[in-house]
N, C-alpha and C positions, 0 to 999 in steps of 0.2 A: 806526692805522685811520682810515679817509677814509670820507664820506657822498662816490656819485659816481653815474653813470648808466652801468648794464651791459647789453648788449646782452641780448635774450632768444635764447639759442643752440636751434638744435633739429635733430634727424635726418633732417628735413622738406626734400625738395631742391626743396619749391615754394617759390617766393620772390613773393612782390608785387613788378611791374618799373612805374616810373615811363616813361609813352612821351614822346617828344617833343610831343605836343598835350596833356599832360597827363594824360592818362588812366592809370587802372590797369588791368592784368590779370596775370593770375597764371600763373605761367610755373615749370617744369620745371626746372632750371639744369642735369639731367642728359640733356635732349633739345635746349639749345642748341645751335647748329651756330657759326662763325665769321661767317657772315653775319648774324647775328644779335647779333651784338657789333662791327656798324661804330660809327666816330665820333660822334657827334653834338652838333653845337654847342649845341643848345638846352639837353639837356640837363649840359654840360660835360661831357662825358664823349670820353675816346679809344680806339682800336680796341683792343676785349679788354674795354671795360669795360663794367658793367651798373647800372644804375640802378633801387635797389631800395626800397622801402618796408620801413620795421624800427622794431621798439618796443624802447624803452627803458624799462630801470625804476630808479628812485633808488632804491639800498641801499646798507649798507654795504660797505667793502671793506677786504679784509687787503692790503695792499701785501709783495708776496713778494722785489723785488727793489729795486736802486741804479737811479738813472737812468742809461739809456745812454749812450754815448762821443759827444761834439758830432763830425759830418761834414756835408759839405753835397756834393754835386756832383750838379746840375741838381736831378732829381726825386730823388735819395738824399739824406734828411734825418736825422738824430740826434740826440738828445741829451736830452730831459726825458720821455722815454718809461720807465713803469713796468710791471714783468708783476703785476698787483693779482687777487686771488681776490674774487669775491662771498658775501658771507659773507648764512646766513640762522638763525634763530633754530629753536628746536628746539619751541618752545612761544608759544602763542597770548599776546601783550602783557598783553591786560585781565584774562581769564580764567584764567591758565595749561595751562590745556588742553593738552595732546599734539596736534599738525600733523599726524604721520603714526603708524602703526601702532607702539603699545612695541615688538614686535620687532627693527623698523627701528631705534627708538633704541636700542636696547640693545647692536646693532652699529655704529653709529656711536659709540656712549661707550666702548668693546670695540674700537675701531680696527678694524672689520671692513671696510670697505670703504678699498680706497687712493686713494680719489680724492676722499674726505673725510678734514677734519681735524677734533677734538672740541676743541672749547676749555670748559674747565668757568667756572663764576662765579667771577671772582675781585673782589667790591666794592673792594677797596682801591686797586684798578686798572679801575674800573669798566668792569669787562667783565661782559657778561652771558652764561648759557651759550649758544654760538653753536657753526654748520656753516661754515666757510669750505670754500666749493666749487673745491680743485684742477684736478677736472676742466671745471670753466668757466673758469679763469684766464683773461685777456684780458690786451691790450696795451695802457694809456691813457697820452694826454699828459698832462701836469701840469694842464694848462689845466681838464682831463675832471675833477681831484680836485676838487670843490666846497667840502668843508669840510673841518675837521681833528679827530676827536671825539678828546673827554679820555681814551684810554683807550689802555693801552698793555699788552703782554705781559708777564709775566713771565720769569726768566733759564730756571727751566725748562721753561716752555711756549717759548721762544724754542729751544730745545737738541730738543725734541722736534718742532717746528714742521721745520724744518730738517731732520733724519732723514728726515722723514715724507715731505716733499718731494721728497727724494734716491729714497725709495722707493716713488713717483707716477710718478719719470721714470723710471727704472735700473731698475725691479722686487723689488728687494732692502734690506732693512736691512740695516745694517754688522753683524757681529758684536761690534765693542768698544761698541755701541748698544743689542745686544739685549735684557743684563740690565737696564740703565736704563729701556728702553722697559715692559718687565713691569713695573716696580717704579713708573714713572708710571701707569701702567694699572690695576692696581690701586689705587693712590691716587684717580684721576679715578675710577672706577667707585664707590668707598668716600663720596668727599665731592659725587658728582653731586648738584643739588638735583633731576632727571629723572627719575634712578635710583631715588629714594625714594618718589615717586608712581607706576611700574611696578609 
C-alpha cells in the first residue's frame, strides 16, 4: 500500500478547459467538435488534445498490479506504470462513526458490490478496515507513488483480493473459488470491527 494522489473521477462530461490566455471555462467534452481540439503551443498541447483543470486528492492506494514492460518509440512510453485502486475507510478516523448508510456497509463487508473490495482490520499488518475502490482503478507512474505505508496484506486476503479482481473484470468467480470465498465472508463478516456497531 502507497499514500499517492488519485484523480477525482466522475460521470460528469463537463470538464474545466485551460484556454490558451489562461482563462477557464467549462466545457462539454460530449459537444467538442475537432475544431475545437487544434494544437496549441501555449498551451503544449497537439491536435486531439484538451487542456483541463482536475483535482486531486492524496489517499491511499492498493497497487493491483507489476510494473509494465520498458518500450520506448517516439511518444510510446513503458515501463514503471502501476494499475493502483484508491482505497477509502469505512469509518470516520477520530470518532468512529459510520461515513455512509450501515446498509451500504453491510454490503460491502457481504461482497455485495463488485467494484468493491472489503478489507477487514488486521493490526498485525497494520491494516485498518478499508474500501479499495476497483471501480476507480487508475494507471500511475512510480514517480505518482509518494510513500510506502507499513502495511501489507495478508496470504488470504491476497488469494481473495485476486478472485475478486478477476470478477470486477470477467463478471464471474471461478468455481474452485467459490467455497473459499463464502467461508472468507463469513469470517470477515464475524470478525468486522463495523459489523459490530451495525
Amino acid at each position: 500500500m502507497w499514500w499517492a494522489f488519485c484523480p477525482y473521477l466522475s460521470a460528469s462530461t463537463v470538464v474545466t478547459c485551460v484556454l490558451a490566455d489562461g482563462s477557464l471555462q467549462c466545457r462539454d467534452v460530449g459537444q467538442l467538435v475537432d475544431e475545437d481540439l487544434g494544437a496549441d503551443e501555449a498551451l503544449n498541447t497537439l491536435d486531439g488534445e484538451l487542456a483541463v483543470l482536475a483535482k486531486y486528492k492524496k489517499r491511499p492506494v492498493l497497487v493491483l498490479s507489476v510494473a509494465g514492460s520498458h518500450y520506448h518509440d517516439r511518444a510510446w512510453r513503458g515501463g514503471d506504470w502501476f494499475l493502483v485502486a484508491p482505497i477509502r475507510s469505512l469509518t470516520l478516523p477520530v470518532t468512529g462513526e459510520l461515513k455512509t448508510a450501515p446498509e451500504f456497509v453491510r454490503g460491502v463487508i457481504a461482497y455485495a458490490y463488485r467494484g468493491l473490495f472489503y478489507l477487514p482490520e488486521e493490526k498485525s499488518l497494520a491494516v485498518r478496515e478499508a474500501v479499495p475502490h476497483l471501480d476507480r482503478a487508475v494507471t500511475l507512474h512510480a514517480s505518482w507513488l509518494l510513500q510506502r505505508r507499513e502495511a501489507r496484506l495478508s496470504s488470504p486476503m491476497l488469494q481473495c483480493l485476486d478472485e475478486w479482481l478477476r470478477c470486477y473484470v470477467f463478471g464471474r468467480i471461478s468455481r474452485r473459488f467459490h467455497d473459499d470465498l463464502e467461508a472468507y465472508r463469513q469470517l470477515v463478516i464475524e470478525g468486522s470491527v463495523t459489523r459490530r456497531t451495525l
